[in-house]
N, C-alpha and C positions, 0 to 999 in steps of 0.2 A: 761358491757363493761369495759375493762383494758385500760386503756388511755395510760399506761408506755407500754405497748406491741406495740400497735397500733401507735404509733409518729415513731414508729424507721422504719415504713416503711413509713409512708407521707413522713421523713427528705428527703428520696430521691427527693423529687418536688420543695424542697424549690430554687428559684430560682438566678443565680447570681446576686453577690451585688456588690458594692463600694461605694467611696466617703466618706466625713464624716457620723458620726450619727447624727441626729436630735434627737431620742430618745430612749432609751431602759430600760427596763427593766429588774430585773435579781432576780430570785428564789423566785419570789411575791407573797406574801400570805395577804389574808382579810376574815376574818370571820366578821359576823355579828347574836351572841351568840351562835346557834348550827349550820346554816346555813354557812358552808366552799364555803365561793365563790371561790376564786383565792387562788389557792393549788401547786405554782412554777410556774408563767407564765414566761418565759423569752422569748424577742423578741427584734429585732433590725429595728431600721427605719432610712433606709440612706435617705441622701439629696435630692431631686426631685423624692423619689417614690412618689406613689400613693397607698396605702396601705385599704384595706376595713378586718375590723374586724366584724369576722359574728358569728354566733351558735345558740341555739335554744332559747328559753326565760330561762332565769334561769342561761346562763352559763355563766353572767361577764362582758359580752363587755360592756356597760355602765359603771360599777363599775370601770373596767381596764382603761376605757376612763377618768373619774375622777381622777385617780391616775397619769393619763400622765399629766394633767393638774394640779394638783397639791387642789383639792377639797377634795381627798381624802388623807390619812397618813397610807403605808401598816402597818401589824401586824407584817411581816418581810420581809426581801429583800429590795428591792433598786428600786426606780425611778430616770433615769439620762435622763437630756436634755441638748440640745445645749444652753450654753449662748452668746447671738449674741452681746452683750454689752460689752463682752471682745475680744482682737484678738484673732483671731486664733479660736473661736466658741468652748472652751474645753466645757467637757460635767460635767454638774454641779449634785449632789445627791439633791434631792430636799428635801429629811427631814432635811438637816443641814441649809436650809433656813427660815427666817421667811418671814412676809406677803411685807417687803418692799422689800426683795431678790425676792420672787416669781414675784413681781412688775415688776423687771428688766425683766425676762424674759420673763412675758406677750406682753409686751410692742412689741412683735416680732409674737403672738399671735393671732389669731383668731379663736373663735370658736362660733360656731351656734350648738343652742340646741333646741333639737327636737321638744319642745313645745317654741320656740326663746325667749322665755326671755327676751321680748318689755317691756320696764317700761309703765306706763299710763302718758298720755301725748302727746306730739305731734312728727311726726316721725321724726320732723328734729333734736328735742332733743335727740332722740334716737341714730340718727345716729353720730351725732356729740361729743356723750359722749364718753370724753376720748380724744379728739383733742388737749383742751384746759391745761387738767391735764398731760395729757401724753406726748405728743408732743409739747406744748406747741406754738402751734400755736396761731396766732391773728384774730381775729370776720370776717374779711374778707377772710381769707386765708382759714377758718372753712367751713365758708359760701360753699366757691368754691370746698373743698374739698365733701362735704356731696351733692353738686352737679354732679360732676363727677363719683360719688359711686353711688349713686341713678342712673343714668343715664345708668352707665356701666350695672347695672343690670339689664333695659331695664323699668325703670319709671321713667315720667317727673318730675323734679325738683318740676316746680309751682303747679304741681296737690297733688301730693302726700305728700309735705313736711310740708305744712301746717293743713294736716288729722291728726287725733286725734286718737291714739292705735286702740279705739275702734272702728271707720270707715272702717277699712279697713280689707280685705278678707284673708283666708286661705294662699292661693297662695301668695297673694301683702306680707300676716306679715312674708313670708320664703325672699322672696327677701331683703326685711328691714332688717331684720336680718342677711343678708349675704352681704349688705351693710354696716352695719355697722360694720362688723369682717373684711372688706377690708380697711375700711376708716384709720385704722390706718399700714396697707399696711404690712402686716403679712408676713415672712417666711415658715409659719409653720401652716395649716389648720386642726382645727378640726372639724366635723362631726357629730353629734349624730342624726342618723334617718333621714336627711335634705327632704324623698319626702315622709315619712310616712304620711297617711291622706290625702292626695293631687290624684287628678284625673290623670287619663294617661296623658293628655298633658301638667298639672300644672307640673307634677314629671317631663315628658320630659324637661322643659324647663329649671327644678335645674339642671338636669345633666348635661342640656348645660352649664352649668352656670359655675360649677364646673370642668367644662374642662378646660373653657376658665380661669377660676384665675387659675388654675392651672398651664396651659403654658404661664401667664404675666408677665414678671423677674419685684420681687420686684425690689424697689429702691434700696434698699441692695446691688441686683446685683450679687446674687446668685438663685440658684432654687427652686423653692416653693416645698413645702411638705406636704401631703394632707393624713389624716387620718379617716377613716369614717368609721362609725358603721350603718351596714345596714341591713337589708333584701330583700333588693330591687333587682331581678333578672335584671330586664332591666337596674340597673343602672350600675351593674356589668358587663354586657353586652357590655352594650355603653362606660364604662370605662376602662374593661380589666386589673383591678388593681392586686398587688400582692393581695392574700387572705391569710387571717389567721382565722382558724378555733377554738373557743373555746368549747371545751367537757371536763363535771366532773373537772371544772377547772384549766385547765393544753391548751396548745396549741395540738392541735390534728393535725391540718394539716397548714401548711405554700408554700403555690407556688402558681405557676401561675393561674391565674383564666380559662384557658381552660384545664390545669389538676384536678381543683376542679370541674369544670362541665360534663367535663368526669367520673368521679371517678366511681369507682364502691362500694366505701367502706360501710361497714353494718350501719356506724355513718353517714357518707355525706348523703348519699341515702334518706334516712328519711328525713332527718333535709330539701334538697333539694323540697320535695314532699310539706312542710309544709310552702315555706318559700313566697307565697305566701301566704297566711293566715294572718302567723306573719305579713307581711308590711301591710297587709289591717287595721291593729288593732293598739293602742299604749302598745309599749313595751318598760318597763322597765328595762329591767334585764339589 
C-alpha cells in the first residue's frame, strides 16, 4: 500500500476547522534503529475538538502521543503546542524546551495512560500529586480539591481515598487516574487506550466520563481539548470525534468519524474488521 497515493483522496474528508491550535505537528519523523515509525506525520488540533488517533498495532499512535506530550524528541520535524502560561496561547516548538519549560505547559495538562501510571501508595496521594508543586495550593484546599475530582468521577471521597494502589479494581485505577489528570483542571486531554481491558459497562462508563470533562469549561475558561488513542469502536461511536488514521507512518485518513465508518477504503476495511481484537488486548504501538 502507497500511503502518498492514498491521503490525497482521504484529504477530501478531513473535516472543517478553526479557532486557535492546541497542537501540531509538522513533517515528524521517529525511528527506533531500523524500525521507521513516524515517516512525516503532520496534523493540526484546534481548541475544543475531540480528536481520536487510531491504525493498526504497529503504526505510531502511542509513539506520536508521546511526542505531543513531549516524552518523546523527533529524529526531525517539529512538535508545537499551546502555551497557556503566556497571553494569547502562542504555540510553542517543544525541542527548544528543557524539563522546567515543558513544566510550564504541563501544568495545563492531563493525561491518563493506558496502563494509568498509579504510584504505590494511597489514592489520595495519587490524586493530589502535583496540587501542592504545581498549583501551589494549601492541605485544605488539596484536601477539597482531590474530593471534588474523585467524586466527579462517580467515587466516594471516604471510601476510596484512603485505599491503597493495590486495593483497588481495573475499573476504580481508570477513574483514579482520570481524577487525578482533572484535579489540576487541564485544558488539553490526553488519552492513551483509557477503556482498553475493561468490561462493556466499565468502558461505557469512561466514555461517559470523557464526554462530560470534555464539555466542563476549565477555569481557564476556554474549551477543553481531548486527544485519544483508541481502538475502541463504541467509544468512537458514542463520541463521534474527528479521526485520524495512522498507516506505514504517515496520516492516511483525517475526517469525520461517520466518513471513516463508512469508508470503503482497501486500508480502513481491514484495520475496521480487527479493531475489535486490538482493544480486547494491550497495545502498544
Amino acid at each position: 500500500m502507497d500511503v502518498k497515493n492514498t491521503t490525497t483522496a482521504s484529504a477530501e474528508l478531513k473535516p472543517a476547522q478553526g479557532g486557535p491550535l492546541e497542537v501540531a505537528t509538522a513533517d515528524l519523523h521517529k525511528s527506533f534503529g531500523c524500525n521507521r515509525v513516524l515517516q512525516g506525520v503532520d496534523i493540526s488540533i484546534h481548541r475544543g475538538e475531540i480528536v481520536a488517533i487510531v491504525g493498526a498495532s504497529g503504526s505510531g499512535k502511542s509513539v506520536l502521543l508521546k511526542h505531543m506530550i513531549g516524552i518523546l524528541r523527533p529524529d526531525s520535524g517539529r512538535v508545537r503546542a499551546a502555551d497557556h502560561e503566556t497571553p494569547g496561547s502562542p504555540l510553542v516548538d517543544l525541542s527548544t524546551l528543557n524539563e522546567d519549560g515543558l513544566d510550564r505547559l504541563r501544568r495545563h495538562w492531563g493525561v491518563v495512560f493506558q496502563k494509568n501510571a498509579l504510584f504505590s501508595g494511597k489514592v489520595f496521594v495519587n490524586v493530589a500529586l502535583g496540587l501542592e508543586d504545581v498549583k501551589g495550593m494549601e492541605e485544605q484546599s488539596i484536601r477539597l480539591r482531590v474530593q471534588q475530582v474523585l467524586e466527579a468521577v462517580g467515587l466516594d471521597y471516604d471510601e476510596v481515598a484512603p485505599m491503597d494502589r493495590d486495593q483497588v479494581s481495573g475499573g476504580m485505577a481508570k477513574r483514579i487516574a482520570l481524577a487525578r489528570a482533572l484535579a489540576l483542571d487541564p485544558v488539553l486531554m490526553f488519552y492513551d487506550e483509557p477503556t482498553t481491558g475493561l468490561d462493556p459497562g466499565r468502558a461505557r462508563q469512561i466514555q461517559e466520563l470523557i464526554h462530560t470533562v470534555h464539555h466542563r469549561t476549565p477555569d481557564l475558561g476556554i474549551e477543553r481539548t481531548t486527544v485519544i488513542v483508541t481502538h475502541d469502536t463504541s467509544l468512537l461511536y458514542r463520541l463521534q470525534p474527528r479521526i485520524i488514521m495512522l498507516a506505514e507512518g504517515k496520516v492516511y485518513f483525517d475526517g469525520h468519524a461517520k466518513d471513516f465508518e463508512d469508508s470503503n477504503s482497501p486500508v480502513i476495511r481491514p484495520y475496521q474488521a480487527q479493531m475489535t481484537l486490538l482493544h480486547a488486548r494491550e497495545d502498544r504501538a
